[in-house]
N, C-alpha and C positions, 0 to 999 in steps of 0.2 A: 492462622491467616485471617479470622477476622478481629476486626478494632486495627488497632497500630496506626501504623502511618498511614495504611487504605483510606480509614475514615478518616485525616484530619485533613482543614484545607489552607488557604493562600499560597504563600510561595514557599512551597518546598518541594516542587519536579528536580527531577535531577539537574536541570538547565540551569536551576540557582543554585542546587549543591553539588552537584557531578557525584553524584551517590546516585547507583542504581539497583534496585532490588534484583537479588537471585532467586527469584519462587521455587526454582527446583530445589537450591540449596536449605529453603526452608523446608522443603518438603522433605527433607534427610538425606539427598546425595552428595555426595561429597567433591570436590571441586574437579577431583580427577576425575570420576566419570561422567559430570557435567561438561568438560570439556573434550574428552573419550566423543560423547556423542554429538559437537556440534562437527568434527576433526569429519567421524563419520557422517554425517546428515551430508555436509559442501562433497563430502569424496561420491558418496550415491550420487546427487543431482551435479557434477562437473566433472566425474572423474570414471565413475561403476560402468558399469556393463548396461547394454544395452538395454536394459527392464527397469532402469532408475533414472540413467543417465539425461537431462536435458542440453546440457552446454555440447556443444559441438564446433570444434575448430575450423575454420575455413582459411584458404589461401590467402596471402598477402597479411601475416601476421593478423588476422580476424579471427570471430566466434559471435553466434549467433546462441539462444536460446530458441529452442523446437516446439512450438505446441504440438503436442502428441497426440493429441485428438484429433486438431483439424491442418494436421502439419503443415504450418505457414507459421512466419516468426512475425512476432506482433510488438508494439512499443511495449507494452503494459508486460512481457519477460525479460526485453532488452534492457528495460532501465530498472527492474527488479534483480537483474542482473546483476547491472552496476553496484545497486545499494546492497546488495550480498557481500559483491567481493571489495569496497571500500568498507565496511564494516567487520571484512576477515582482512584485511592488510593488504589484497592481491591487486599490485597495482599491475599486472601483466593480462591478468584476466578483464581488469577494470578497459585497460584500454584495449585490449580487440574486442570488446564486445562496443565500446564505444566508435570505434575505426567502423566498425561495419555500419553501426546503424548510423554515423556522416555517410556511409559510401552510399549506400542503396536507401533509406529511409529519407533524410534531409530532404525538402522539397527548395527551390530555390528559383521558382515560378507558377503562375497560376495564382487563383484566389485563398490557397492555402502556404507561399511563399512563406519561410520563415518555421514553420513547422516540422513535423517529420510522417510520412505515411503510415498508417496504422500494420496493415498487412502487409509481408511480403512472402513472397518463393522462397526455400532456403537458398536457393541458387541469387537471390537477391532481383529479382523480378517483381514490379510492385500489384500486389492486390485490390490496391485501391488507393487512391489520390487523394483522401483527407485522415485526418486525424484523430486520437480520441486522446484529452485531455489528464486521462490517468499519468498516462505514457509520459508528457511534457511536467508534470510537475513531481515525477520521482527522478527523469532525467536531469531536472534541475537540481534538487535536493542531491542529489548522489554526485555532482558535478561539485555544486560549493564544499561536501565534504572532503571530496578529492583534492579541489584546491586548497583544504584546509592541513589535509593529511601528509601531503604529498608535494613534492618538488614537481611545477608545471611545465610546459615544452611548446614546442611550437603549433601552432594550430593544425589540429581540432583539438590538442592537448595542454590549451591554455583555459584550464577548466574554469576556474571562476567568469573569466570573460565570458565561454562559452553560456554557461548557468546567468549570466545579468543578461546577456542579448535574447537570451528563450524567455526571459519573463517578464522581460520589456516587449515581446512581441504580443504573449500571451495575454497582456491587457489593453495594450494601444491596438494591436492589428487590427482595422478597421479606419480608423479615424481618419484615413485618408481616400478611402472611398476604396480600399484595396482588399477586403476580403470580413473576416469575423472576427472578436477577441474570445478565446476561451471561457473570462470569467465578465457577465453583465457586472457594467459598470454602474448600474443605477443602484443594484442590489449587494454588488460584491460574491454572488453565488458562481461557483464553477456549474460549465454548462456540460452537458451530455456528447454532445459535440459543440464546434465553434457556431455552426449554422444552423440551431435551434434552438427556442427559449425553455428550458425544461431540465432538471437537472437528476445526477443519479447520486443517491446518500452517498455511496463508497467510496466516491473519489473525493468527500469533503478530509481536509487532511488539515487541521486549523496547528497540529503542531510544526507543519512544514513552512506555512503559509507567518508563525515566529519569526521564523528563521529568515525567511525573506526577508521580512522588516527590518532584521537586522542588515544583511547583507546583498540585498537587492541594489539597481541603482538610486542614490540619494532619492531621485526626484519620486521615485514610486514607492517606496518604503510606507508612505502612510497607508497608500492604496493597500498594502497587504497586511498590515495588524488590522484595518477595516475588517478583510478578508477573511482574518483569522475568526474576528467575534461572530460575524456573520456567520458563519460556518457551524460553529457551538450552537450557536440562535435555532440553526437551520437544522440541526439534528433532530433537537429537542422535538420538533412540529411535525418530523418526517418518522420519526421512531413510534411505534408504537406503545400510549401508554401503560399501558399491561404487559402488553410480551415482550416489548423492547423492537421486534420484528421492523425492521425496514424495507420498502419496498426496493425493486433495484432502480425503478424509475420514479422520478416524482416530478410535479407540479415546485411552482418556487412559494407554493405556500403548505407543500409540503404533505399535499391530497398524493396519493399513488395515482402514477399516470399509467392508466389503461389501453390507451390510442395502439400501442404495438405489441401488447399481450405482458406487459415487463411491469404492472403492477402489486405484482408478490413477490414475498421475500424467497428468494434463488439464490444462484450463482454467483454475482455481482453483490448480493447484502450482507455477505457473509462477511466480507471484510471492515465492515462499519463498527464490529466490534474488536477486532485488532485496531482500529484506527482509536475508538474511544479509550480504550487501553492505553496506548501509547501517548497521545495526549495527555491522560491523566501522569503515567509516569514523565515524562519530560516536562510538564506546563503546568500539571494540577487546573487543567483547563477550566474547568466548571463541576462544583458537585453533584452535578446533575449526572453526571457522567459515571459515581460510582452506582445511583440508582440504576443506570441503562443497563449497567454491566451485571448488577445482583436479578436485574427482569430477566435479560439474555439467558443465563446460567441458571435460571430457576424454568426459564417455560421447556427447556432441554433435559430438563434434570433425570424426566421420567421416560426419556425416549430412545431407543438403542440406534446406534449408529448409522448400522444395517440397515436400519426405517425412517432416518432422516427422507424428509417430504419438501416438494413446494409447499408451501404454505401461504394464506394472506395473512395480512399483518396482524391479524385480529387471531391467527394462531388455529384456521383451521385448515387441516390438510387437504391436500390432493391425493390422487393415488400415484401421480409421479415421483418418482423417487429421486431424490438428491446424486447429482452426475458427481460429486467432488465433496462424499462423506467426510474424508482426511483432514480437504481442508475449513471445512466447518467445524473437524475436532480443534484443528491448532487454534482456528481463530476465537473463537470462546475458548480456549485457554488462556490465548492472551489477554481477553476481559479481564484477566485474575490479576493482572497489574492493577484494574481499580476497583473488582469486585471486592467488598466485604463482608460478604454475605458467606450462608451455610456450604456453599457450594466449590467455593474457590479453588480449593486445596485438590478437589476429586477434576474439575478439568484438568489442574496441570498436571496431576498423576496420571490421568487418561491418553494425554497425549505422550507423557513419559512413554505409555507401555504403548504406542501407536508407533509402529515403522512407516518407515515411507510409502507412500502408494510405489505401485510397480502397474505396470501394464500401458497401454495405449491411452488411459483419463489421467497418465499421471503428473503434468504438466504443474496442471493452477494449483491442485494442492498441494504439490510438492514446493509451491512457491509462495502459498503461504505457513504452510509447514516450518520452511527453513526460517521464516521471518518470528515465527510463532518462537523455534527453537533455542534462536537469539535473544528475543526479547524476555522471555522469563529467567535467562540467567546470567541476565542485567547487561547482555555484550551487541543489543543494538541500539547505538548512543549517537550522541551529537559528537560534532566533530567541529571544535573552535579552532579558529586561525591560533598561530601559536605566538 
């Protein structure tokens, strides 16, 4: 796994070839029980028994994803949701998971109009009146693949529509004196929330932010390849040079923002190298990106699971221990789509031999997990109109 296609650059993401690398397949398993285990991976988190299980069906043809920590269902599972089950073909799960989070999520007054509330009850009772922009821009991405994938219906199941009017909200909202947009418009940077200048690495997603370009409405299409480069720009400044570490918070010039304690790499950074990954497979975003991923995978290299730490970006610990080991395994595996480094091969074999969390923390990582489990054997892809 290292040299090959890792290290070469311009345009050869799978976007321009529709060829997706299999890492496990490289790694020596064979197609059947690479796919043995994603059959299993979706059956533990939407089907298993209650020590695995997140999806949960609700009344009126619904289903809700559970945080099992702090059991409240939140945007940031329901639209990881979506992109699970349009990415396994399940357009029955895709849409009660979307049915609920129109039913109880969708705000449709107040200064957050047009959005969807972050938390709620499972009982569908809201925990809170604004949003966090993770949530909005995978619900969109998982919408246009749906209407790409999939024969659409009547609203809330006219997906592409649904996916152009959320991401026309997400950058104009404001402009008429009526609330915030998600991403500054001066900078092109996604914000932390809509009503704060301040952003967090992990929801920079410059492969999604593509796709807009392409399929967004005409008039904002530029606004979002801006987006994209911006975003690349913005890792670069926010990642640390050595250890790759990002913080979960940052300033938009890409200092760690310390103001709410969220200036080391935790919970939230962990997915900035699943996102670098996937950018680099889909876009060949920047070759910056396979350096990020060979720093990721090398400052880990010497550290056992069990003792993942907070840490600051500069790589030195805490004595707190990592809430979500599993999924800081999958997501530096997923790095392995652009790492080229010494390292590559032993993430993805790592997470090979990693089951799923079980227990009460096993939510987030179970949900990057399954995203981890996809993406290295090439089956989380883009989804064109046909």
């Amino acid at each position: 796994m290292t040299g090959g296609i890792a290290a070469m650059t311009g345009k050869l993401g799978a976007f321009y070839t529709g060829q997706y690398r299999n890492v496990f397949l490289e790694c020596g398993y064979s197609e059947a029980e690479i796919e043995a285990r994603i059959r299993q991976t979706w059956h533990a988190l939407f089907e298993g028994d209650e020590d695995t299980r997140i999806y949960y069906e609700a009344a009126g043809d619904k289903a809700y994803f559970l945080d099992t920590g702090n059991l409240d269902v939140r945007t940031e599972g329901m639209s990881y949701g979506m992109m699970m089950a349009v990415q396994m073909d399940r357009k029955d799960v895709f849409d009660c998971l979307w049915k609920w989070t129109m039913d109880h999520m969708y705000m449709t007054d107040g200064p957050h109009a047009g959005y969807f509330a972050w938390s709620c009850g499972p009982d569908g009772t809201r925990n809170a009146n604004g949003p966090a922009p993770d949530g909005e821009e995978f619900f969109a991405m998982a919408l246009l693949f749906a209407s790409h994938r999939w024969e659409e219906g009547p609203t809330p199941f006219d997906y592409g529509k649904q996916a152009r009017d959320l991401l026309r909200t997400c950058i104009h909202k404001g402009e008429n004196g009526d609330g915030f947009p998600m991403w500054n418009p001066d900078n092109k940077l996604i914000k932390f929330i809509p009503d704060c200048e301040y952003s967090d690495p992990s929801y920079h997603l410059p492969h999604f932010y593509e796709l807009f370009a392409l399929y967004a409405y005409e008039e904002d299409r530029a606004f979002w390849k801006q987006a994209a480069a911006a975003s690349r720009a913005y890792l670069k400044i926010s990642c640390h040079p050595v250890t790759g570490l990002a913080p979960e918070y940052a300033h938009y010039d890409g200092t760690p923002n310390h103001d709410r304690g969220y200036g080391h790499f935790f919970s939230d950074s962990y997915r900035v190298a699943g996102n670098v990954g996937l950018d680099w497979e889909w876009f060949r975003g920047d070759a910056w990106e396979v350096e990020e991923a060979n720093r990721l995978q090398a400052f880990f290299a010497d550290k056992r699971p069990d003792d993942y730490r907070r840490y600051t970006i500069a790589g030195e610990p805490f004595e707190e221990k990592s809430l979500h080991p599993v999924g800081l395994i999958a997501t530096n595996a997923m790095a392995s789509l652009a790492a080229d480094g010494p390292h590559a091969r032993a993430y993805a074999e790592l997470l090979w031999h990693t089951p799923v969390r079980t227990g009460e923390r096993r939510y987030y990582d179970n949900c990057l997990y399954m995203f981890a489990m996809l993406a290295l054997s090439g089956k989380y892809r883009i989804w064109l109109p046909e």
